[in-house]
C-alpha positions as CSV (number, residue, x, y, z in Angstrom):
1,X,-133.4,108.0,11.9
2,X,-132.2,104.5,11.8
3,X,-132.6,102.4,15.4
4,X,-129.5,102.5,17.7
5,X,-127.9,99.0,16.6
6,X,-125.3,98.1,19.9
7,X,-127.8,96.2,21.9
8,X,-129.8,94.1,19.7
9,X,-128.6,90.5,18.9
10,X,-129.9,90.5,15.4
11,X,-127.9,93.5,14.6
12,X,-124.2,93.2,13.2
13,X,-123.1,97.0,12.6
14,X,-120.8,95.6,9.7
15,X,-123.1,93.4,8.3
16,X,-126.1,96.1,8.2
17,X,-123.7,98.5,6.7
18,X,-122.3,96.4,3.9
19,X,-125.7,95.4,2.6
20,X,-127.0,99.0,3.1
21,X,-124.1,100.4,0.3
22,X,-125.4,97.2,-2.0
23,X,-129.4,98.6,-1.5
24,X,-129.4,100.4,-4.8
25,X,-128.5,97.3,-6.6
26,X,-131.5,95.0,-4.9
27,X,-133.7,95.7,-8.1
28,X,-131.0,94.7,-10.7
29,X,-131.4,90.8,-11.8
30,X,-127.7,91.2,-13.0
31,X,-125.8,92.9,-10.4
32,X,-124.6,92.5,-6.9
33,X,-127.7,90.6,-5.9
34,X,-128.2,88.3,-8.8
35,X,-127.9,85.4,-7.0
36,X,-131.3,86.3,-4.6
37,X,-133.2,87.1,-8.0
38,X,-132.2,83.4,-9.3
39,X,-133.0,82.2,-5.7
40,X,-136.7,83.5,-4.5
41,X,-138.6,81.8,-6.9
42,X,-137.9,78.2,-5.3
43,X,-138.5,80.0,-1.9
44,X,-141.7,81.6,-3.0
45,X,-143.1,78.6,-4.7
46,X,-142.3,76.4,-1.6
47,X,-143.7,79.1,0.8
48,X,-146.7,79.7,-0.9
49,X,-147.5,75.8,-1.2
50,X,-146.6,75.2,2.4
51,X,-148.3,78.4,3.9
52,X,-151.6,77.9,2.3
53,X,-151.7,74.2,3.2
54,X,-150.7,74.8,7.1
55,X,-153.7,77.6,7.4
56,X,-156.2,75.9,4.5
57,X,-156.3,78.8,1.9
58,X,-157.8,78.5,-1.2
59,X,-157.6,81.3,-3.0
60,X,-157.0,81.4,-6.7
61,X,-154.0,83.8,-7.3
62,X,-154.0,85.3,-3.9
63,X,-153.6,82.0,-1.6
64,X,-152.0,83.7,1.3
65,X,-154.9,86.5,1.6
66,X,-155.3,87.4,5.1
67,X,-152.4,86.1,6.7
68,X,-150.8,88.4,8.7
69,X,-146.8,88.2,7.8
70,X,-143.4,89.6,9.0
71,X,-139.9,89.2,6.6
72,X,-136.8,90.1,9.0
73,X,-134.5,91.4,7.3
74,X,-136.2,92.0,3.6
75,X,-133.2,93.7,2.5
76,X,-134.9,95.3,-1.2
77,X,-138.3,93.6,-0.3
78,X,-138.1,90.5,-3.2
79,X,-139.6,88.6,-1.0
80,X,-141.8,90.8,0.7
81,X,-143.1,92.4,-2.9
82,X,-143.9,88.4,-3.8
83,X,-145.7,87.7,-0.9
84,X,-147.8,90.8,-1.3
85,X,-148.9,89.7,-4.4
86,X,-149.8,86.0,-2.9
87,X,-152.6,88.3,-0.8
88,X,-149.8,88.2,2.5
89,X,-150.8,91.4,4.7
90,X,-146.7,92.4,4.8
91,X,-144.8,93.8,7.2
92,X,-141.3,94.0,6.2
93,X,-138.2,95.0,8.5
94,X,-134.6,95.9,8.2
95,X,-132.2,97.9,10.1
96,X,-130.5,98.9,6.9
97,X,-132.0,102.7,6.0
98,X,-130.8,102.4,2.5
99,X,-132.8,99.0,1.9
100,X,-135.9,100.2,3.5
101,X,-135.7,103.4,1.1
102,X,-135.3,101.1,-1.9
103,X,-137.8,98.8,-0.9
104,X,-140.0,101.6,-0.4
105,X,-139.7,103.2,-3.9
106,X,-140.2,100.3,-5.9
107,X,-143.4,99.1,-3.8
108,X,-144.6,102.1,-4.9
109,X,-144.0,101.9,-8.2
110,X,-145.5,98.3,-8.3
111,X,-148.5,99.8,-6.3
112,X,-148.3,97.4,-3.8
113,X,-148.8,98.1,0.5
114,X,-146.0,96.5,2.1
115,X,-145.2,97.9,5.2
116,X,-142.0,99.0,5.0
117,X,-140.0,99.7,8.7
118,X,-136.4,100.7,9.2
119,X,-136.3,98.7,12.9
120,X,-135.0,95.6,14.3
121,X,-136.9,92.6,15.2
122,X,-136.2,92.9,19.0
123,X,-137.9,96.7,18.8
124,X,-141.3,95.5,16.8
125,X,-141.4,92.6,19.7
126,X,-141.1,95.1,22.2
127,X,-144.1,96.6,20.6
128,X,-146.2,93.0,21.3
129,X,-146.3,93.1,17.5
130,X,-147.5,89.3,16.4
131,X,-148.0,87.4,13.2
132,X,-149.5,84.5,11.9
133,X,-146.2,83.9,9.7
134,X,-142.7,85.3,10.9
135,X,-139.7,84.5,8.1
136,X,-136.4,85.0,9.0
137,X,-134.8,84.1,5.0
138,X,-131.2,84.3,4.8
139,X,-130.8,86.3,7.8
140,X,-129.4,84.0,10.7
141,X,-126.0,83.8,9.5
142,X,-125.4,87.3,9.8
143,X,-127.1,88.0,13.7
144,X,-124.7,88.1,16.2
145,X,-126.4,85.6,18.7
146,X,-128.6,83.1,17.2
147,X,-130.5,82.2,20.6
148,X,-131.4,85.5,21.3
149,X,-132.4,86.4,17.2
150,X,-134.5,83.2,17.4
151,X,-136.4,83.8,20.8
152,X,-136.6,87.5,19.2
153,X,-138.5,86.1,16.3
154,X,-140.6,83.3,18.4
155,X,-142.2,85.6,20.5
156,X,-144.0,87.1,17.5
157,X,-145.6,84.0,16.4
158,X,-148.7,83.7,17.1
159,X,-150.5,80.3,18.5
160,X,-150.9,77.9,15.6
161,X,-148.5,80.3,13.4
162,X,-145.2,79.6,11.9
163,X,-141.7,80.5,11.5
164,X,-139.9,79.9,8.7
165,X,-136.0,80.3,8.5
166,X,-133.5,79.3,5.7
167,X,-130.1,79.6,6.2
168,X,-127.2,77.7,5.2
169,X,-125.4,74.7,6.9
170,X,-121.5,74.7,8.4
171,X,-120.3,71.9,6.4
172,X,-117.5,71.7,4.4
173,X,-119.6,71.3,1.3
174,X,-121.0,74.6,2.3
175,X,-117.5,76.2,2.4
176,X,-116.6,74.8,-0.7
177,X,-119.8,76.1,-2.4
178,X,-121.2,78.8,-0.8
179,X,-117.5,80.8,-0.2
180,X,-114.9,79.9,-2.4
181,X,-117.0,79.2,-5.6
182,X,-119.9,81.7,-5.4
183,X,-117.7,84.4,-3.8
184,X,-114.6,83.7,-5.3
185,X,-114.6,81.7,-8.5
186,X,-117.7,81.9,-9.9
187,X,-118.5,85.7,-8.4
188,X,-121.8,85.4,-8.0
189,X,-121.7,87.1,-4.7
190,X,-119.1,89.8,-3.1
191,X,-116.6,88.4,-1.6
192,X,-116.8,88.4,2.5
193,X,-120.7,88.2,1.7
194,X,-120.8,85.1,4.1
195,X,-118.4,83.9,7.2
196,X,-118.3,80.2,7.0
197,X,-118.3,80.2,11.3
198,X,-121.5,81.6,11.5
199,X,-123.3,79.3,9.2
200,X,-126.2,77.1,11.3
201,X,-126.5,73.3,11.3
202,X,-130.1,72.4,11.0
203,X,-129.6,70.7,14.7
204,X,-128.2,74.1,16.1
205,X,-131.6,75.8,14.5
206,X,-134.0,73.2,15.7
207,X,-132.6,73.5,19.5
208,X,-133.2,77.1,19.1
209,X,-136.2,77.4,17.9
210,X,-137.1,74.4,20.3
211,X,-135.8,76.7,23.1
212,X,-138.0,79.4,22.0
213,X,-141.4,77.4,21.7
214,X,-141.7,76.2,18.4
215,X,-141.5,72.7,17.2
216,X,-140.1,72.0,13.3
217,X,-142.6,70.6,11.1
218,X,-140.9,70.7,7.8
219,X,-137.6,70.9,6.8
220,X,-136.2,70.7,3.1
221,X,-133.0,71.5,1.4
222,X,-132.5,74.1,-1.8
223,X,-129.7,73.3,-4.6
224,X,-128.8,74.7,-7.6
225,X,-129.1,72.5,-10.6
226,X,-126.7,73.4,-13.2
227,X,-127.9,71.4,-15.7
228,X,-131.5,73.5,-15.6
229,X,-130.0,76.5,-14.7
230,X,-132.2,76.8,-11.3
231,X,-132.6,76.3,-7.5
232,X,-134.7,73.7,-6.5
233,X,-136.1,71.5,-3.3
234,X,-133.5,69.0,-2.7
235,X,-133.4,66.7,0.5
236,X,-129.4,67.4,0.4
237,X,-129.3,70.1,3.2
238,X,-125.6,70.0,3.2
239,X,-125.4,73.8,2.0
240,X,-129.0,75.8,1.4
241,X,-131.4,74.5,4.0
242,X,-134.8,76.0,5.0
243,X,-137.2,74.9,8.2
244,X,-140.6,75.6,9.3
245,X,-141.3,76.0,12.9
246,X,-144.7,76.0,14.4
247,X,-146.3,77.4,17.6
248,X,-146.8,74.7,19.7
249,X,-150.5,74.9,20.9
């Protein structure tokens, strides 16, 4: 049975339920969720490079081996299957039943052992669950209270772990792009995917996860560069943005 969803601050019943009627799409590079499939693999090579840097891991093909990692909100699990494969010890969370049964199936089929949990991140806190890395990937502008989600998330960092959160700025740049040209002109997303009023400023993110303990070490931006046909690091954070947040010792 999926977790009640009416108390917990990271849960929008309308947002869980729209992306839980997209789950069976999560696995096709040309449908609904296109746009993520073009997206990860500036997110994974960034991740990957940063992660095994912060905790000084060497290992060929499986950098990230031993690290003990969370995705909130893994939707499909393209992150979650990537980071598996990069050595990550994955635990991967979302209060969608349809997505976790998706995920599921195709880990299977790739043979890899994520852990796959239909929950919230408030009830796997409430379990003292913690992890040296906790991401939190294009999930902030859809929680309900971004405090509470943040604090949620901080409290399963471990000391000298990270948090890593990308999200996408309230600027009118962002409105521009992100809604009336992915969603409706170019249609790379559905439309009413995103609601431009609950997009985060990097400031608003930093205070929160300041509130909750952490301290940003890196920030960098994400664009799409038509002329290669690919995302990329940018330092214009005026639409995609990611930070990294560590425990402060």
């Amino acid at each position: 049975m999926p977790p009640p969803q009416g108390s917990d601050p990271s849960i929008d019943p309308e947002e869980v339920a729209r992306f839980d009627r997209l789950a069976e799409n999560w696995w096709n590079p040309d449908g609904p969720m296109r746009p993520l499939h073009r997206f990860n693999p500036v997110r994974v090579e960034y991740l990957e490079r940063f992660l095994s840097r912060h905790f000084g891991k060497q290992g060929a093909g499986r950098p990230l081996e031993g690290l003990a990692l969370l995705d909130i909100g893994c939707g499909g699990g393209l992150l979650s299957e990537a980071m598996s494969r990069l050595g990550a010890e994955v635990t991967a969370i979302d209060p969608a039943p349809a997505n976790i049964r998706v995920a599921r199936r195709h880990a299977e089929q790739q043979g890899l052992g994520v852990d796959y949990l239909c929950t919230t991140a408030e009830a796997l806190s409430a379990q003292d669950r913690t992890f040296d890395v906790v991401l939190a990937m294009e999930v902030v502008e859809h929680v309900r209270d971004l405090k509470a989600f943040i604090g949620t998330a901080a409290r399963m960092v471990r000391p000298r772990g990270l948090c890593v959160v990308a999200t996408l700025n309230r600027t009118l740049k962002s409105y521009a792009l992100a809604i009336v040209g992915a969603e409706y002109v170019l249609g790379w997303l559905p439309k009413g995917t995103h609601k431009w009023e609950h997009f985060v400023t990097p400031r608003e993110l930093a205070a929160a996860l300041n509130e909750a303990g952490l301290q940003v070490i890196d920030e960098t931006g994400v664009i799409f560069n038509a002329l290669a046909g690919k995302w990329q690091q940018s330092r214009d954070t005026d639409v995609n943005y990611m930070l990294v947040a560590a425990r402060r010792a």
